[in-house]
N, C-alpha and C positions, 0 to 999 in steps of 0.2 A: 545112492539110488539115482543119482542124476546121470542120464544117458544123454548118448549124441542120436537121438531118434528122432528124427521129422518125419511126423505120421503124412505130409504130402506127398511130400520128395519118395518118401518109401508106395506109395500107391503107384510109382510109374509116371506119372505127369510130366510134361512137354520142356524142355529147359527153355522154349523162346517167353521173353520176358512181355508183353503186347502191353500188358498194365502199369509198366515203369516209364520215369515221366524221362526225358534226357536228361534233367536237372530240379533240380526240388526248386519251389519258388520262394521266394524271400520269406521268415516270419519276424515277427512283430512283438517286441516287448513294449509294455509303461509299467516302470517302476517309482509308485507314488513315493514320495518322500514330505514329509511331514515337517517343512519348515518355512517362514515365510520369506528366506532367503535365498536368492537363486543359487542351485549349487555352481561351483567354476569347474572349468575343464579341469587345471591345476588340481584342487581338491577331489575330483574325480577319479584324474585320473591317478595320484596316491594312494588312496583305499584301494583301489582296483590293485595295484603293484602292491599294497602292504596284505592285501589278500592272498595274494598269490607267489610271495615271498621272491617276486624277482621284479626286474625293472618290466615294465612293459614298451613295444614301439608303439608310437603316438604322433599323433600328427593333425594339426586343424586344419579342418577343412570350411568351405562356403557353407554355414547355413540352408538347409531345405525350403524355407518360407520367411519373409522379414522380419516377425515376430521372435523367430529362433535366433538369441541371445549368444547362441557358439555351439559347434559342433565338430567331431575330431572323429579319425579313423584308428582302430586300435588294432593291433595284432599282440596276442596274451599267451603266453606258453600256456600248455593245455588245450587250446580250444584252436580248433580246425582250421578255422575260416575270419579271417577279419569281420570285425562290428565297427557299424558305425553307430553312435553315439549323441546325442544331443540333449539339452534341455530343454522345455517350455514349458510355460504357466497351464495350471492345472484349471482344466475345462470343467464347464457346468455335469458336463455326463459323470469323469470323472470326481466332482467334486459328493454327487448325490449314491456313487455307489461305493464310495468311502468315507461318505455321513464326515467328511473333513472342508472344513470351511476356506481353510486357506495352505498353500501347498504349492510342490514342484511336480514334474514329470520329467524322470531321466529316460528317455527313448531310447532303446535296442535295434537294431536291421541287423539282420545278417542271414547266412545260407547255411541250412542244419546241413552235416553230414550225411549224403544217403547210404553210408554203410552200418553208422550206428545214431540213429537221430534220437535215441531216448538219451545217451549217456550227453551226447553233445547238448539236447535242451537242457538235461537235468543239469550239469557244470553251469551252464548260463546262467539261470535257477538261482544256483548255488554261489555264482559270483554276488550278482545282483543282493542277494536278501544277506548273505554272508561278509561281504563288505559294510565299514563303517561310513556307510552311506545314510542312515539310518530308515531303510525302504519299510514302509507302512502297509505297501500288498502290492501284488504285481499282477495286471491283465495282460492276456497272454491273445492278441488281438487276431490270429484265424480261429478262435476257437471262443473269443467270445469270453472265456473265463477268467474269475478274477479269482486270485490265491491272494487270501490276507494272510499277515504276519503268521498266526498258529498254524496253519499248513502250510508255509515257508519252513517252517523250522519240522517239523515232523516229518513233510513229503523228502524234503530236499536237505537239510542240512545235516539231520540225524543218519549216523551211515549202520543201523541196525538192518533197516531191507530196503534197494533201490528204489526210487520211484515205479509204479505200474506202468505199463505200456500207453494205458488210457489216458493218461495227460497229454498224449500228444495231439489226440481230437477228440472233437465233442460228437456224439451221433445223437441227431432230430427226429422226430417224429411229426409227422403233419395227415390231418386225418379230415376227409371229406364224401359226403355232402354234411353240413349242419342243420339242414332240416329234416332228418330220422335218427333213429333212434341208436345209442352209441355203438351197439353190439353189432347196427345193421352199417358202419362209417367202413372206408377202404384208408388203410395208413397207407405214409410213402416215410420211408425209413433212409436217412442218408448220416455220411462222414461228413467233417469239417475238419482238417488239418494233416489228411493224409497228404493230399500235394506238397506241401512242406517239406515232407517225407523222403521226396522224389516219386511217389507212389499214385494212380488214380484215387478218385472218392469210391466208395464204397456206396451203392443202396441196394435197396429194394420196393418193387411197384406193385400196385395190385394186390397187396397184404389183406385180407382181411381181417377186420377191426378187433377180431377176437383173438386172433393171433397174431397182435402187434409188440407183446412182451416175446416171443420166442423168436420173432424176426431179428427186436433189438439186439437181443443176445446175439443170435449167428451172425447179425451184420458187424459186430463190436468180436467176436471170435475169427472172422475174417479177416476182419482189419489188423486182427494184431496179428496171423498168418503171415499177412503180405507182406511185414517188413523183414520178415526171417524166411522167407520161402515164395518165390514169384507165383503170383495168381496163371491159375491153364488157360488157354487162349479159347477165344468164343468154342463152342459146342464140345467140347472135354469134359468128359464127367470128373467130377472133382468126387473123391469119397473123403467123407469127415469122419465114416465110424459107420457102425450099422445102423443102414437105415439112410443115414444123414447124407443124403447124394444131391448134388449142385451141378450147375455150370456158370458159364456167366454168358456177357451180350452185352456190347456199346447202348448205352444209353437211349441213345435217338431209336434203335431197332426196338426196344423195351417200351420204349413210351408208345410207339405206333401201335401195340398191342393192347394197349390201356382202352377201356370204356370210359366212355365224357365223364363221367360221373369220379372217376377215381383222380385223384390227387399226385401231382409229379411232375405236370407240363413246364414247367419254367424253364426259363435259358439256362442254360451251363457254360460258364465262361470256364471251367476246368476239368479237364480231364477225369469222367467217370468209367465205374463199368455196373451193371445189375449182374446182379447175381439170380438165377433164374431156375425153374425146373430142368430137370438134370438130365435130360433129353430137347432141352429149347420149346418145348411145346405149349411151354404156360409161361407168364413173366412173372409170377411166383411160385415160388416150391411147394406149395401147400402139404404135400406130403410127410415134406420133409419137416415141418414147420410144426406138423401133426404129434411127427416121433416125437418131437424136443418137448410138446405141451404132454403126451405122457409120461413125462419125468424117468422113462427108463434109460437114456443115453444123454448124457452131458456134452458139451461143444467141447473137442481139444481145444489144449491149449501151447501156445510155442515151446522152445525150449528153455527162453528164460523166462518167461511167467511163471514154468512150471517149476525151474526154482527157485523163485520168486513164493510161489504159491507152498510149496513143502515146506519151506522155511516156516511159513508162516503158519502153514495146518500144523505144523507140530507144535508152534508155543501154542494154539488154541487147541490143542488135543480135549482138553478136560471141557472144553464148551460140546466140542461132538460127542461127548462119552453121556454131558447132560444130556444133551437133546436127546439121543439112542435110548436112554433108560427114560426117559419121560413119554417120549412118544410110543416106544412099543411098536407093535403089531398094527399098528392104526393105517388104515385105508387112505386116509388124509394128508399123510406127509414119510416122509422117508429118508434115512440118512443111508448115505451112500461114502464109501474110501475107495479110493483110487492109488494104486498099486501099478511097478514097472513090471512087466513079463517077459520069458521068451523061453519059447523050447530048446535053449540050447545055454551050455552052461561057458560058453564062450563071452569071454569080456566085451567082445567086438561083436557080438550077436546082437542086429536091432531087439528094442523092445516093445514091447505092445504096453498102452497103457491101456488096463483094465478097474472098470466099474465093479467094486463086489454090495451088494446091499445088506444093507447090516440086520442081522438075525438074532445077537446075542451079546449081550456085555459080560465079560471075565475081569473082572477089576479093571486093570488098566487097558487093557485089549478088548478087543472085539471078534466077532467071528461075522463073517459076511460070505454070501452068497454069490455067486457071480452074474450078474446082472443083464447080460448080452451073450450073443454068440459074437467070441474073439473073431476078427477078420485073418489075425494071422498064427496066433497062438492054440494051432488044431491039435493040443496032448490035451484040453482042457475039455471034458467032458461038461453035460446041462447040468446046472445043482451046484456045480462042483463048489465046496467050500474053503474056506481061509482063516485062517488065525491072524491077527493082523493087529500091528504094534505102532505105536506114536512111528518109530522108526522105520517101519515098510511103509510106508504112504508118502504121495506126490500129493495130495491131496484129497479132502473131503467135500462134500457137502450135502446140504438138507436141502432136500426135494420138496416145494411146499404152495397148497394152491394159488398163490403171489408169488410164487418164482423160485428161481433157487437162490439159496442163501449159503455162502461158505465163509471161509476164515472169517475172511476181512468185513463182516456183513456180523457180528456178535452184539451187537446192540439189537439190531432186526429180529436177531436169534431169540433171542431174549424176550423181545414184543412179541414175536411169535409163538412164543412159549405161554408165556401170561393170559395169551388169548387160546391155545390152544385147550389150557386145562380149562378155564371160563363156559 
C-alpha cells in the first residue's frame, strides 16, 4: 500500500523553492562518555573504524579553544560530509543533565545532507552510541535534546523502524500576556533544527491560546512536508486536505500584523517563514486550526512517515481494535483508519489518502465510514463505507479531547482509556 503520492506536489503548487536555505548550517553533537579518562584521538578514532568495518581518513587538526586536549577531521564511509571531531571535559550543564559526576564530551560538527538529513543524522546517531566508545547519552545541541542510553538504542540502533522525522527538531510553544487567564493567552509556535535541514524554521503567530495543540501539530506536519516537498512561495494556497488551507509569509511581514499583546517579536538570526491564513488576510489560520480541533480531518503525512507509520499501525492493530470496542458510539472520542485510494485501477494512478471513521468491529476488521469529502477521489459517494483490515491501512488513530493519539502514543492509549471508562 505504499505509493509514490505527494498530496502537495499533486495540488499543483509552484516548483520555486523560496524556503530552502543555499546550505544547511552546521549541527552539533556531545556525546557524553562516562569515564574519568580522557578519550585519545587513537582510541576514537578505532571504535569509529571497528564500527564501521573499514579504515577511516583521519587527520588532527588545531584544537577549537585551549582547553581542547586534541581534535581531528574524519571522513567515514557512509556518511556524506566530513566531521570534525574533538574531546573536552564535561561541563557543569552537562554534568547536571546526566546526574554524572565525572566524565568526557566527544564533540561532533558537521553539515547534514539536504537531500536526506534524517538517515544522515540517524547514521551519526548510530556511529556515536554504536561504537565502543562507551556513550552514556547524546545532546543533540540545535535542538536542545538529550537522548540517554535507552533511546540510543531503541530510536537509532534497533533497525525494526527508522527514526521519526521529528528528531530532527524540536517545535516551542510560547504564550503571552501572563496576566489573564490561560484560555484568554495568544501562543507563537516555532521549529528548532530545520536550518540544519537546508530548510527555513517553521512557525506560527497570533495562535489563539486555545488553539495551541492543533497549531503544534500543523506546524510539526509542515515541517515534516518540507523536507520531502518544497514549501509554495508567500500568497499560494497550500491545500492540506479538506478544509486544511494555508499559505505562508516571511516573518518580519507576519510579525507586523501581530497585536502588542501577542508573543513572536524576537530577532531571528535564521531564516523563517509563518505559515498563515490561506488568502494572507490573518497571520493565523484560525479556520483552519478550527477544522483540525473538530477531529474530522487529520494533518497528512510524508511519504516516509507514512511508511513509517503503516508499519507501525499494523503491529498496534490490536490496541485500535481495543480502543473501537471500548469507545463505541461515544461523542467524546473517535477512532479513525486511514486507507490509500484512487479511482483508477492503474499502478501509476496517484492515491488519495482517505480518513474512514470507525462504525463497527468484525473481529479482526473493522468497518469505517468515510469521514470527509475526498478532494480527488470523486467515485466515492457521503456514507460510503469500508471493510478495512490490519493490511489496508497507512495508518490510524484516536481522535480524543487531548488530541490525537496514534500508534506510537499506546501508553497515552491506554490513560485514555482507564479515564475514559472512570
Amino acid at each position: 500500500m505504499s505509493e509514490n503520492f505527494n498530496i502537495l506536489e499533486f495540488a499543483g503548487l509552484s516548483e520555486d523553492r523560496p524556503w530552502e536555505l543555499p546550505e544547511p548550517i552546521p549541527t552539533d553533537l556531545r556525546a557524553v562518555i562516562a569515564s574519568k579518562k580522557c578519550p585519545t584521538l587513537e582510541g576514537v578514532g578505532k571504535a569509529i573504524a571497528t564500527f564501521v568495518g573499514e579504515p577511516i581518513d583521519a587527520e588532527k587538526i588545531d584544537p577549537p579553544e585551549d582547553d581542547i586536549p586534541w581534535a581531528m577531521r574524519a571522513r567515514i564511509v557512509g556518511i556524506p560530509t566530513d566531521l570534525l571531531l574533538w574531546a573536552e571535559p564535561l561541563n557543569a550543564a552537562s554534568s547536571e543533565a546526566t546526574d554524572l559526576k565525572a566524565g568526557w564530551v566527544l564533540a561532533l560538527q558537521t553539515v547534514l545532507h539536504a537531500g536526506d538529513p534524517l538517515t544522515h543524522f540517524s547514521n551519526l546517531m548510530r556511529l556515536l552510541a554504536g561504537s565502543e566508545l562507551h556513550v552514556h547519552s547524546i545532546c543533540d545541541l540545535p535542538t536542545g535534546r538529550w537522548f540517554p542510553r535507552p533511546i540510543l538504542e531503541s530510536v537509532f540502533i534497533q533497525d525494526e523502524l527508522e527514526a521519526p522525522e521529528e528528531v530532527l527538531w524540536i517545535t516551542r510553544l510560547s504564550e503571552a500576556p501572563f496576566d489573564v487567564e490561560p484560555e484568554e493567552r495568544w501562543a507563537w509556535i516555532s521549529t528548532h533544527g530545520l536550518a540544519r535541514c537546508g530548510r527555513a524554521e517553521v512557525e506560527m503567530l497570533g495562535v489563539p491560546s486555545v488553539l495551541s495543540s492543533e497549531a503544534v501539530c500543523l506546524v510539526d506536519g509542515i515541517a515534516a512536508l518540507t523536507l520531502e516537498t518544497s514549501l509554495a512561495p508567500v500568497g499560494k494556497t497550500i491545500s492540506l486536505g479538506p478544509k486544511l488551507f494555508v499559505s505562508t509569509m516571511g516573518c518580519d511581514d507576519a510579525v507586523a500584523m501581530l497585536d502588542d499583546i501577542m508573543p513572536g517579536r524576537a530577532d531571528r538570526c535564521i531564516p523563517s517563514v509563518a505559515i498563515v491564513r490561506h488568502d494572507n488576510s490573518a497571520v493565523c489560520p484560525t479556520d483552519t486550526l478550527e477544522t483540525l480541533r473538530n477531529g474530522d480531518v487529520p494533518i497528512p503525512k510524508t511519504l516516509r512517515s507514512t511508511e513509517r507509520a503503516a508499519e507501525l499501525a499494523r503491529k498496534q492493530w490490536g490496541v485500535l481494535l481495543r480502543s473501537a470496542t471500548q469507545i463505541g458510539s461515544s461523542e467524546h472520542a473517535t477512532c479513525m483508519v486511514q486507507i490509500p485510494w484512487s479511482n483508477s485501477q492503474d499502478e501509476d494512478a496517484p492515491r488519495e489518502y482517505l480518513w474512514f471513521r470507525v462504525v463497527e468491529i468484525q473481529g479482526q476488521t473493522v468497518v469505517g465510514e468515510l469521514a470527509h469529502q475526498p478532494q480527488y477521489a470523486d467515485s466515492l459517494e457521503d456514507g460510503h463505507r469500508e471493510r478495512v483490515s490490519s493490511e489496508d491501512i497507512t495508518d490510524w488513530v484516536l481522535m480524543t479531547p487531548v488530541g490525537p493519539l496514534g500508534p506510537n502514543d499506546a501508553d497515552a492509549i491506554e490513560d485514555f482509556l482507564d479515564q475514559f471508562v472512570n
